[in-house]
N, C-alpha and C positions, 0 to 999 in steps of 0.2 A: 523356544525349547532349550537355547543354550544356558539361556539365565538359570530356567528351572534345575539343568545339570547341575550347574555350576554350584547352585543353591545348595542341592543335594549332596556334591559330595563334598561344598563346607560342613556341612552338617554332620555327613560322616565323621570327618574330620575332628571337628569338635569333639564329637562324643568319644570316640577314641582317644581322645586327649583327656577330655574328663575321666574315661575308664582307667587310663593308664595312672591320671592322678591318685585316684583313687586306691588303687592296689598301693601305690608310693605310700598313701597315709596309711594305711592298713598295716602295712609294712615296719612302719614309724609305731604305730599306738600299739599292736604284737610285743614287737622288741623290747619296748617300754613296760607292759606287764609283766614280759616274762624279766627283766632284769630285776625289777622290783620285789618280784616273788624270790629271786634266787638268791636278792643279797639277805633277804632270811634265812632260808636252808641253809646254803652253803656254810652260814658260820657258826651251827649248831655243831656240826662233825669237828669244828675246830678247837673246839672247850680244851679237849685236854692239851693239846699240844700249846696253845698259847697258856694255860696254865703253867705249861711245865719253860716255854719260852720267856717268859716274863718272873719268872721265881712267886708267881700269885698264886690263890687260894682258887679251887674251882667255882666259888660262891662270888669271888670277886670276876673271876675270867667270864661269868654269866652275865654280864652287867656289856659283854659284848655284844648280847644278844638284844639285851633289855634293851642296850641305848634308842639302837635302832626302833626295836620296836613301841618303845616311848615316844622318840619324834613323829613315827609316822600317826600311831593315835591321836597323840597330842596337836597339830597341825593339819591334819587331812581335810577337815573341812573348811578349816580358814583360807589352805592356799586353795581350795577350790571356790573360793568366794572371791579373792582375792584373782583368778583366771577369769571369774565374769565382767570383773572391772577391768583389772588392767589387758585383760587379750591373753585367750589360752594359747594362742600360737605362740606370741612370744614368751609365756613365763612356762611351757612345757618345754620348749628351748632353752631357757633357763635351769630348767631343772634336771634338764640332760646333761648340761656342762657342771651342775654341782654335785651331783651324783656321780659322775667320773670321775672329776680332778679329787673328790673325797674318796672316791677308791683308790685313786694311786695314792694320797698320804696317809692311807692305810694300810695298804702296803708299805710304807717307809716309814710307818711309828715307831719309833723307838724306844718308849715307853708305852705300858699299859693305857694310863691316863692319857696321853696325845695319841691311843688308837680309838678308846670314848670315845671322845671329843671328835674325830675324824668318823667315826661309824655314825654317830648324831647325825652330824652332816650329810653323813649319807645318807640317813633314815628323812632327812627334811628333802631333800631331792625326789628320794622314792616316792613321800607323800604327796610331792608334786605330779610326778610322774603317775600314779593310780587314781588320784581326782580325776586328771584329765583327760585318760584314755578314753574311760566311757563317757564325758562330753563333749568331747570332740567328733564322738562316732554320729553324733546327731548334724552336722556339718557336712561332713565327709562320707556317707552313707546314706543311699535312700530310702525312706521310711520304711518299704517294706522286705526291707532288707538288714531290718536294725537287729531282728534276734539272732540271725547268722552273725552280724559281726561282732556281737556280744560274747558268740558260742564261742567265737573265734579267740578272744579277749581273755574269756574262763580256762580255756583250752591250754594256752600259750601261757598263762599263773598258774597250772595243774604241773607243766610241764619244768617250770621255772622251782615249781616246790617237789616235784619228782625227779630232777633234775641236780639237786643241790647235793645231797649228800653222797652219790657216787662220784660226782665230777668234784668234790671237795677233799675226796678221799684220795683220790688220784693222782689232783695236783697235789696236796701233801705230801705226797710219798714218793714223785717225783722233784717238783721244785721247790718244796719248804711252803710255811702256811701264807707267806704275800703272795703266794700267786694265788689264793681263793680270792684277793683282791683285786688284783692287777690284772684278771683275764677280762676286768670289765673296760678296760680302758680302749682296746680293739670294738669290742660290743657296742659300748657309748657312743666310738666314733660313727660308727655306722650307723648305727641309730639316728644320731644325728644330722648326718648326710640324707636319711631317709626321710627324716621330720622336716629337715629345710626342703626340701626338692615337694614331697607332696604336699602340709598341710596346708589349707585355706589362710590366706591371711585374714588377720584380722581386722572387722571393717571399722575402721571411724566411727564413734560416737560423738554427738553435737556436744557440747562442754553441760547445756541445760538439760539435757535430756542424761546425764552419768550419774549412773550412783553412787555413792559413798563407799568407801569401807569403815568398818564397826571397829576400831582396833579396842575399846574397852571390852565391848561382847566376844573379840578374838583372843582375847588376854584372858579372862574368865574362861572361856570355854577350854582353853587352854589347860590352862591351871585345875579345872575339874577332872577333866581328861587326865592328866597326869597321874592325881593322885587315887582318882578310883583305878589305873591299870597298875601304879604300885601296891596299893591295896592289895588286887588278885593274882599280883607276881611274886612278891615278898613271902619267904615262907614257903612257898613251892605245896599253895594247898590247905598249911596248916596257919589258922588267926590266931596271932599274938595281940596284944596290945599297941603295937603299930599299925596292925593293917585295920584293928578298929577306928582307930586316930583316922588313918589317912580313909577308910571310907565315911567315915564321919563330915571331914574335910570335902569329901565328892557332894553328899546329902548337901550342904550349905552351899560348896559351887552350886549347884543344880540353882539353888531357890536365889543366889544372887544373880546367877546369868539370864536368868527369865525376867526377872525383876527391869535389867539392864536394857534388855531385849525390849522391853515393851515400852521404855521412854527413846530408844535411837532412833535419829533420822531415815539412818540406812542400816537396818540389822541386820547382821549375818545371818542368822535364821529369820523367818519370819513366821512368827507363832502360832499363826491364823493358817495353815496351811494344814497344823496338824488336829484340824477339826475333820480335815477330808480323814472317815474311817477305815477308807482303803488302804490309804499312801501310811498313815500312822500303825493298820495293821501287817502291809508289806516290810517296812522297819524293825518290826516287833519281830515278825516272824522269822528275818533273816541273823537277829542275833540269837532268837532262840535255836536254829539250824546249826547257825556257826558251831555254839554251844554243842550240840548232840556231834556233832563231827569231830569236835575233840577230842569226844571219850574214847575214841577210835585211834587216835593217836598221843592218849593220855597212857587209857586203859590197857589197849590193845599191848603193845611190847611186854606189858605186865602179866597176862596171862599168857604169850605167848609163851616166856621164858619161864614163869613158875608154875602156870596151870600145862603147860606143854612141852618143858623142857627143853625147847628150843636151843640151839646158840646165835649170839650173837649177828654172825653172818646171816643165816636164816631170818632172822628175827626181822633183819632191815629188808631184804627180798619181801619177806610177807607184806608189811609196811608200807609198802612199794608199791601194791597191787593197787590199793586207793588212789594217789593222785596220777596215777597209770591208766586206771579206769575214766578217769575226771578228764583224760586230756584224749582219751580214743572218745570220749563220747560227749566233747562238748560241742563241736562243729556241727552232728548232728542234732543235738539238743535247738542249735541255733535252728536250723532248717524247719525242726516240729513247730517250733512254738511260732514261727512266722506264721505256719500252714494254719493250725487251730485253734492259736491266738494265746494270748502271754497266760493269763490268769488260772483260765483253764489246765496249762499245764503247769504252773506253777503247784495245784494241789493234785494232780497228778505226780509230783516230783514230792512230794510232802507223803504222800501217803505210799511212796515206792522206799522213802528215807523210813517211817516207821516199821513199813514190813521187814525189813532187812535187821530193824531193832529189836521186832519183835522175836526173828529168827536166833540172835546173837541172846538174846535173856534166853531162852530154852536151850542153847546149846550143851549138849553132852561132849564133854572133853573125850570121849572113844571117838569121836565122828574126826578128831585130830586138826589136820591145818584145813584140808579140802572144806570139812565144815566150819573154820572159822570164814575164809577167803567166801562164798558161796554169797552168804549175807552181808559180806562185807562187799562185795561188788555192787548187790540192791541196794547200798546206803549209797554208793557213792557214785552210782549210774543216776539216780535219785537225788542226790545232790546237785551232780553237773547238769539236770535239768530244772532245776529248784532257780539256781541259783541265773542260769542264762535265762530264763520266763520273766525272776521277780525283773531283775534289773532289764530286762527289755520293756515291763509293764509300769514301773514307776519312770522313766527317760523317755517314754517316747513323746507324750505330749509336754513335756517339762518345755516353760518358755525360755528363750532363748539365754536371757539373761540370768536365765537360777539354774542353767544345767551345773554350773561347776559344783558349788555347792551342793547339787543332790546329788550329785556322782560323789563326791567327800562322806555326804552324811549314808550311804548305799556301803562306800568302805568300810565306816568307821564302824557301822552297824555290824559288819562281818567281824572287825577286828575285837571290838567289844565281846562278839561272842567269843574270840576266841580266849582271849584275856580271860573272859570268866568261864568259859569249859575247864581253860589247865585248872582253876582252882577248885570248882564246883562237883566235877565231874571228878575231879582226882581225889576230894574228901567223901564223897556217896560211895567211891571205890574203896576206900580205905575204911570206911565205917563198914560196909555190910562184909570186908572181908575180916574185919576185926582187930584188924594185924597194923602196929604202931610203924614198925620195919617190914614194907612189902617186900623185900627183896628175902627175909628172910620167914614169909609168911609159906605156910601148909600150901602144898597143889590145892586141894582140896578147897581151902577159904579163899585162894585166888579164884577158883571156878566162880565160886558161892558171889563173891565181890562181883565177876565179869556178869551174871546172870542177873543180878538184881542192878546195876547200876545202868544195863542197855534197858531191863522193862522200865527204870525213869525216864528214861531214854525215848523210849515210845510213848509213854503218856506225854510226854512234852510235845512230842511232835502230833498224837493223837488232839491235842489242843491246838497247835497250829495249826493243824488242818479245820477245825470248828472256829475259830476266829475267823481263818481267811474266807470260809464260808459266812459269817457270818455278816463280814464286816463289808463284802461286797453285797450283799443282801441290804443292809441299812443306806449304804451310800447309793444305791439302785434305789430306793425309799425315798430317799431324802432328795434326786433328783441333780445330786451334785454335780458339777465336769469333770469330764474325765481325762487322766492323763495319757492313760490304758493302752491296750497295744496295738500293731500293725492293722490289725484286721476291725480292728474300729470298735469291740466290745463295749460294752455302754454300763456303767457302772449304776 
């Protein structure tokens, strides 16, 4: 009888300690989304005054934003291939310590150019830091408990991008613009205290049994990556003759990196996966999301203040209410889609984003903010369940060695949309409202702009929703494996 005690409460014991780990990692892979998310926001509120700190152009002080957000597209899924091989524990540790020490020498640029150069750097840590979280969760979380910590993951980047622009305003105004830099270097530490205490080490691979890294196919995808997100940055919307060039230049990446892809030993991607119709329509459908979520934060400030008359201050409250909404309701999001399974609510979250679209195309400017906000909360209550389903439905059964990588290509797919919303969604606004200069366009053709570019808006997701029907339909046909979610759905 004593043995059995004894047994027992090691075993307590044990679990307790696992449990306790666990919260550690949780803790660790949070902190790490929400950083990542913030050193976006935060340095949007900063344009003008590093404009006016550096004697630059605001066209140039924009390129603070870009860099960042260049590195993390351009890299995202290579360091997340590059975490399968060499061990996500150590190179998400890694990417804590670069992501830091580049925010303190960004706080201390002294030049515009050595602040680039230092935001890069921090975009290349980020991009480490957002691979890894959601592969790491497949480690550190039990299977049927993957959609909560996803919820938890969407929550804490809702919070990280709602978060930025009042906490950057602040410390501006109080410490000057390096402390939007330098609050991360407390943040990091801890982070990092958190990341070493909880996560899993990483275990030993046999030397025969390791895979390669692609560095030709991570160089190409690179380079595509690049210039298709300059493409839909440059310009702010409107295509010149360079962003033709440079999507030109993406068309040819594409057709070299496949090419590439398909003689490597060890490819970064592996080609053949995106025959599953599922996993290739989950992808699809999260940059066509991304995409409609822009228009909200494209579109949106534009008719708040011409079609509404808004000011300013108001304008970013309203604004607010989205990633406000995304972070009260991603922890539950987690919870539902554990209960009735990833896919299922994934176009339950698809068809809650186009109702809210649908709402926002019929809107009557007499119905005021209460009617813009009403529909705006169904898009983005709808989103933070969109977005915790797909990525609980595509990770759960991912093997061990390709989570990194699909955690990367699940980012990049959001980022891509976003990339192509500001441009896409910002010239459908500008066509149907007519107006060359939105700022000095009629209430009137702002309205007309806001109503016809949300009903694009719903047809697009009105077709997500018929793909992701459709395409679990064929791969259910076809008999394929599935990756799918907690609850064991069978594609």
């Amino acid at each position: 009888m004593k043995s059995v005690g004894s047994r027992m409460v090691r075993a307590g014991a044990a679990s307790a300690a696992t449990a306790a780990s666990v919260r550690w990692a949780l803790a660790a892979l949070s902190l790490s989304m929400l950083l990542s998310s913030l050193g976006t926001s935060i340095a949007n509120v900063a344009l003008p005054t590093l404009a006016q700190a550096f004697g630059a152009s605001f066209q140039d002080a924009q390129w603070v934003v870009l860099a960042y957000l260049l590195a993390v597209t351009t890299l995202i899924v290579s360091v997340g291939r590059l975490g399968d091989v060499a061990g996500r524990r150590r190179l998400l540790l890694a990417g804590l310590v670069l992501f830091t020490v580049a925010s303190v020498l960004c706080g201390a640029a002294p030049t515009l150019r050595l602040l680039l150069v230092a935001r890069a750097a921090q975009g290349l840590g980020a991009a480490i830091m957002m691979a890894l979280t959601m592969a790491l969760v497949g480690e550190t979380v039990p299977k049927d408990k993957t959609g909560s910590a996803m919820g938890l993951l969407a929550t804490m980047s809702a919070i990280g991008t709602a978060l930025g622009p009042s906490l950057g305003g602040i410390l501006i105004a109080g410490l000057g613009w390096q402390a939007i830099f330098l609050v991360n270097l407390p943040l990091g530490l801890l982070t990092l205290l958190f990341a070493w205490r909880g996560l899993p080490l990483d275990r030993p691979t046999p030397q025969a049994d390791r895979a390669g890294f692609d560095p030709v196919g991570t160089f190409a995808l690179a380079l595509t990556l690049a210039a298709y997100a300059l493409a839909m940055t440059i310009g702010r919307g409107r295509f010149g003759p360079l962003n033709v060039a440079l999507l030109a230049a993406a068309i040819v990446g594409i057709a070299l990196f496949v090419r590439v892809e398909r003689s490597a030993r060890s490819p970064l991607i592996r080609l053949e996966m995106f025959r599953d119709p599922a996993l290739s329509a989950n992808l699809a459908i999260s940059v066509l999301v991304a995409t409609v979520l822009m228009a909200t934060l494209v579109v949106g400030p534009f008719y708040l203040t011409g079609g509404l008359g808004l000011a300013p201050s108001m304008v970013g409250l309203v604004v607010s209410v989205g990633p406000l909404v995304v972070a009260l309701t991603g922890v539950p999001a987690g919870h539902i889609t554990d209960r009735f399974g990833a896919h299922r609510m994934s176009v339950v979250g698809l068809v809650a984003i186009a109702a809210g679209c649908i709402g926002l195309s019929g809107l009557p400017t007499r119905l005021g903010i209460p009617g813009y906000i009403a529909p705006l909360v169904v898009i983005t209550a709808g989103y933070a369940l969109f977005q915790t389903a797909n990525n609980t439905d595509v990770m759960a059964e991912i093997p061990p060695d390709r989570r990194g990588v699909m955690s990367g290509m699940l980012n990049l797919s959001r980022n891509l949309g976003l990339v192509t919303g500001v441009s896409v969604m910002g010239a459908v606004f500008a066509h149907a409202a007519g107006a060359i200069d939105l700022a000095t366009a009629r209430p009137e053709a702002v309205a007309v702009g806001m109503r016809i570019t949300f009903a694009v808006a719903a047809a697009l997701i009105g077709g997500a929703v018929l793909v992701a029907i459709g395409s679990r339909a064929r791969a259910t046909g076809a008999s394929l494996p599935r990756r799918g979610s907690a609850q064991g759905e069978t594609r």
